[in-house]
Short mmCIF file of the C-alpha atoms (twelve columns), coordinates in Angstrom:
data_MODEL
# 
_entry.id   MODEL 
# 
loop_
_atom_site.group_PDB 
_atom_site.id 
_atom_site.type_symbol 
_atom_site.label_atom_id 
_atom_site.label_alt_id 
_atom_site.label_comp_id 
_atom_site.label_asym_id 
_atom_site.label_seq_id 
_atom_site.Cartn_x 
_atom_site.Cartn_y 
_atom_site.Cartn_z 
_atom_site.pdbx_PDB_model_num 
ATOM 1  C CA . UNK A 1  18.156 103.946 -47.614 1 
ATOM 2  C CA . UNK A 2  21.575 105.033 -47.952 1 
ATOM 3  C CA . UNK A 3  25.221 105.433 -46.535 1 
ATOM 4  C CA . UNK A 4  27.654 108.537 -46.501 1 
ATOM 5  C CA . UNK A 5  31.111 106.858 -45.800 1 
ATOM 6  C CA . UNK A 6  33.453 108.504 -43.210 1 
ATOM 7  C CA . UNK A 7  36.543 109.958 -44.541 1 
ATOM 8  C CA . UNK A 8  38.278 106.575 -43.032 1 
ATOM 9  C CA . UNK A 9  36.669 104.349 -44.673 1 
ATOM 10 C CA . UNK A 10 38.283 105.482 -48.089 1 
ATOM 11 C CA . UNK A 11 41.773 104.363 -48.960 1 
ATOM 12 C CA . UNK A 12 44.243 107.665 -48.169 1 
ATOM 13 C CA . UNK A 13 47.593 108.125 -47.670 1 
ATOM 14 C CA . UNK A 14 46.587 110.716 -44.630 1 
ATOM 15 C CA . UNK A 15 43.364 111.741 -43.176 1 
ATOM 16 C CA . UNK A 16 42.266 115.026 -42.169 1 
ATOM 17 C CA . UNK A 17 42.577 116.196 -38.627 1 
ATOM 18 C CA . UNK A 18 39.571 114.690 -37.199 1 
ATOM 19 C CA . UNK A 19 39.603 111.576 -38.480 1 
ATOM 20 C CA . UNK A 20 42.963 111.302 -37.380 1 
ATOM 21 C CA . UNK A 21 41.940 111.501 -34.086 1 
ATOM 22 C CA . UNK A 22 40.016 108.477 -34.323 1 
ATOM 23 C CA . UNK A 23 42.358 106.479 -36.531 1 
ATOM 24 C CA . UNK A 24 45.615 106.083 -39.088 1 
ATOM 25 C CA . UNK A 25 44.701 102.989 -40.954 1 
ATOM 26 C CA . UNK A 26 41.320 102.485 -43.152 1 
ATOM 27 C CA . UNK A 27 38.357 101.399 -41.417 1 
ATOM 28 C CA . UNK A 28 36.752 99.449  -43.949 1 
ATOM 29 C CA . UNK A 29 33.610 98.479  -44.830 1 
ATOM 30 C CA . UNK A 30 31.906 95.720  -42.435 1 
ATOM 31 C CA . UNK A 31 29.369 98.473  -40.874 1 
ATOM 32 C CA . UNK A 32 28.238 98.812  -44.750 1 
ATOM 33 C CA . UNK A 33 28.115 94.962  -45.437 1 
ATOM 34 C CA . UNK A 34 25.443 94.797  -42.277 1 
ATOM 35 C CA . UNK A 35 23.419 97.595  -43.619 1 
ATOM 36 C CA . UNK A 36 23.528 95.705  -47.047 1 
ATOM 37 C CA . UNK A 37 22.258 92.693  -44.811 1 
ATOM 38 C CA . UNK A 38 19.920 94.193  -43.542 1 
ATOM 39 C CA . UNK A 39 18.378 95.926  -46.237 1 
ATOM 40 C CA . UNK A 40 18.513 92.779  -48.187 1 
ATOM 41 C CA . UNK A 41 16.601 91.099  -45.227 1 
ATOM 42 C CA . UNK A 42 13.889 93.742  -45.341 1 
ATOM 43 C CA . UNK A 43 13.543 94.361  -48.913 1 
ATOM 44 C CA . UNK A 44 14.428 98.039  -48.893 1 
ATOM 45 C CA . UNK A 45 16.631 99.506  -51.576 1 
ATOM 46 C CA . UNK A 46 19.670 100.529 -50.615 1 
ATOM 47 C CA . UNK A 47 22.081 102.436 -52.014 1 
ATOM 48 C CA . UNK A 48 26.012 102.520 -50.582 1 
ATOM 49 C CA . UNK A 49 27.651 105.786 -51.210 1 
ATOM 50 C CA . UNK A 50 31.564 104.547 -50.745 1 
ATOM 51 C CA . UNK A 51 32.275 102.714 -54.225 1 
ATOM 52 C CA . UNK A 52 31.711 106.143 -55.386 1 
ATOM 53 C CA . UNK A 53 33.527 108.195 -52.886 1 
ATOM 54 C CA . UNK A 54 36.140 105.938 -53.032 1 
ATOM 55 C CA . UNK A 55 36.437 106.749 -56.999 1 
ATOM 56 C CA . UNK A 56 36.415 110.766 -55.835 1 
ATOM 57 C CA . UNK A 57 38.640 110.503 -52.665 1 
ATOM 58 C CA . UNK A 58 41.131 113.022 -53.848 1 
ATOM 59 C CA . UNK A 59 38.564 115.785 -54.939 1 
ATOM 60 C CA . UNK A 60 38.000 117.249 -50.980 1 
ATOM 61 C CA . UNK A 61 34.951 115.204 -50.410 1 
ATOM 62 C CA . UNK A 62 35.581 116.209 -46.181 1 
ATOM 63 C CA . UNK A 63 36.165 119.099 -44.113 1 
ATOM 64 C CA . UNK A 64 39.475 119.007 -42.398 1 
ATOM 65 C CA . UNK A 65 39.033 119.618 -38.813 1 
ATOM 66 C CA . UNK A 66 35.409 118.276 -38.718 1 
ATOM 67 C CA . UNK A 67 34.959 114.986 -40.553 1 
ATOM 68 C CA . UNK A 68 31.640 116.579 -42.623 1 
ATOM 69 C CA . UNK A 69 31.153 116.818 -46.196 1 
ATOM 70 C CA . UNK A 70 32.334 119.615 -48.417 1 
ATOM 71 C CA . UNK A 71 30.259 121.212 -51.210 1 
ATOM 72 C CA . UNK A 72 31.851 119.184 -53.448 1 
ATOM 73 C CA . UNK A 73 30.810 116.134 -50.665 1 
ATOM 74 C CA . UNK A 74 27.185 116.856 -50.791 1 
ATOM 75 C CA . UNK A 75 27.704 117.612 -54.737 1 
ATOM 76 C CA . UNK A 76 28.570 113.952 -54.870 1 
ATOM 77 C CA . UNK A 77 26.516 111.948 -52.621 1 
ATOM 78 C CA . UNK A 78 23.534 114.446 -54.127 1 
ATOM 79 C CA . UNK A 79 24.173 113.449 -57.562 1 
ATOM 80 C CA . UNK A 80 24.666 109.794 -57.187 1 
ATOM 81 C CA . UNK A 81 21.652 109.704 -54.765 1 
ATOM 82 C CA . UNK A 82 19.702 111.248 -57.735 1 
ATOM 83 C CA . UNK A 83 20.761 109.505 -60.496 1 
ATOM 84 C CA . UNK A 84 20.723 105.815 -58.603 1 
ATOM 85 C CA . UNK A 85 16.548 107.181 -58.316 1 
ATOM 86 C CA . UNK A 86 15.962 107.878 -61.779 1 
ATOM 87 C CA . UNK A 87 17.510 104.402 -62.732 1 
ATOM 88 C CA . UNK A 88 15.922 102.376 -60.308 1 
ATOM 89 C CA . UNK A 89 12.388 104.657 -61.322 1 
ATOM 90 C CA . UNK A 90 12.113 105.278 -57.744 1 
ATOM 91 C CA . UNK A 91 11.086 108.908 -58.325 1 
ATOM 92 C CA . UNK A 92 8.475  109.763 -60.764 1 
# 
């Protein structure tokens, strides 16, 4: 399993439009720690997605007006997604 964060769960000066309609502070990361939980609980590997967005916020990860991931989004989430596979030899 793994989690895409939302744009507010990153730590920004400003959020795009439709996050902003949501919120203006950070959301944090509480709905990750109960996936994390969870996983934990049920022995499936899990893999959470914002220690690396976090380290990319500024590269247009999200859409402005819609809250969904750029190319460069999916780029990321793709990549790390792959490479967390290869080292955890969950792909053959």
């Amino acid at each position: 399993m793994f989690y895409v964060p939302l744009e507010g769960q990153l730590d920004l000066e400003h959020y795009g439009d439709h996050m902003r309609l949501y919120t203006t502070t950070r959301i944090g990361d509480s709905f990750n720690g109960l996936l994390r939980e969870f996983t934990q609980k049920n022995n499936i590997p899990f893999l959470d997605l914002l220690p690396e967005f976090e380290r990319h916020k500024l590269e247009g990860l999200y859409f402005n007006r819609d809250g969904h991931l750029t190319e460069q989004g999916h780029q990321l989430a793709a990549g790390t997604l792959f490479d967390h596979l290869q080292q955890h030899h969950l792909v053959p």
